[in-house]
C-alpha positions in Angstrom: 147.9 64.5 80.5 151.4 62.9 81.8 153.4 65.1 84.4 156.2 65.5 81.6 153.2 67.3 78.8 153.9 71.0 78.5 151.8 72.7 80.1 148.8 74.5 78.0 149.0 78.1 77.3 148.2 80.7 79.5 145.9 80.6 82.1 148.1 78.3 83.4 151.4 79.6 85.2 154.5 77.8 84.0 155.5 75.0 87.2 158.7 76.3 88.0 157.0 79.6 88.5 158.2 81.2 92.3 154.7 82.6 92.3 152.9 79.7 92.1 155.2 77.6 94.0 154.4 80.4 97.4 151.1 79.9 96.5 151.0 76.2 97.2 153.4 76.7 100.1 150.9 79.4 101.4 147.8 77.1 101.1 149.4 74.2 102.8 150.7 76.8 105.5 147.1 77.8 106.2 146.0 74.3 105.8 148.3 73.1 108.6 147.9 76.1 111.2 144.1 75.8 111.0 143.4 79.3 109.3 141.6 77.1 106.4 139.6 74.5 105.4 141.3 72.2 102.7 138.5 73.8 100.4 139.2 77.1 101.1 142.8 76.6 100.6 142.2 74.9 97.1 140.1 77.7 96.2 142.3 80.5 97.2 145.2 78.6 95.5 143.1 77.8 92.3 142.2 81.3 91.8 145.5 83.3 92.7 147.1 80.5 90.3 144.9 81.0 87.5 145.5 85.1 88.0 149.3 84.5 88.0 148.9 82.5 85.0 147.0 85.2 82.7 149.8 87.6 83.7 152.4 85.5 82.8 150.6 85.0 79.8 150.2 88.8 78.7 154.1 88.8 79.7 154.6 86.3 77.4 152.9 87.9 74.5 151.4 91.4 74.6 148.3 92.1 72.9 147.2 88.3 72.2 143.8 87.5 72.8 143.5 83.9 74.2 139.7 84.3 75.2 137.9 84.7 71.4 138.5 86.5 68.4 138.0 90.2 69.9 141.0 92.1 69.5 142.2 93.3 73.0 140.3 96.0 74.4 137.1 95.6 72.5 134.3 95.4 75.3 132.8 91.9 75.3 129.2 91.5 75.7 
């Protein structure tokens, strides 16, 4: 994938999103003060972006399933 490819649907958070983009500024933060490890700070980052991605995606469109053909609020499994 180029840098200029849309970006996949939802989990992923749209680039120019503010959240993500305090995110990354809050993992190099801790990165560069010595709170974290460089892993710690990709996983932190990683997870909190994947998060703000699935929200951004239920923003985006309401009731759409992207995990399977359950309808929303069927209990999986």
């Amino acid at each position: 994938m180029t840098t200029d490819s849309p970006m996949p649907s939802p989990p992923f958070p749209s680039t120019d999103n503010a959240v993500l983009r305090l995110i990354v500024s809050n993992a190099i933060k801790a990165v560069h003060s010595g709170e974290v490890s460089v892993e710690d700070a990709i996983l932190h980052a990683a997870v909190h972006s994947w998060y703000e991605g699935h929200i951004h995606g239920e923003d985006e469109c309401p009731g759409c399933d992207f995990r399977g053909e359950l309808p929303k609020g069927i209990k999986r499994g």
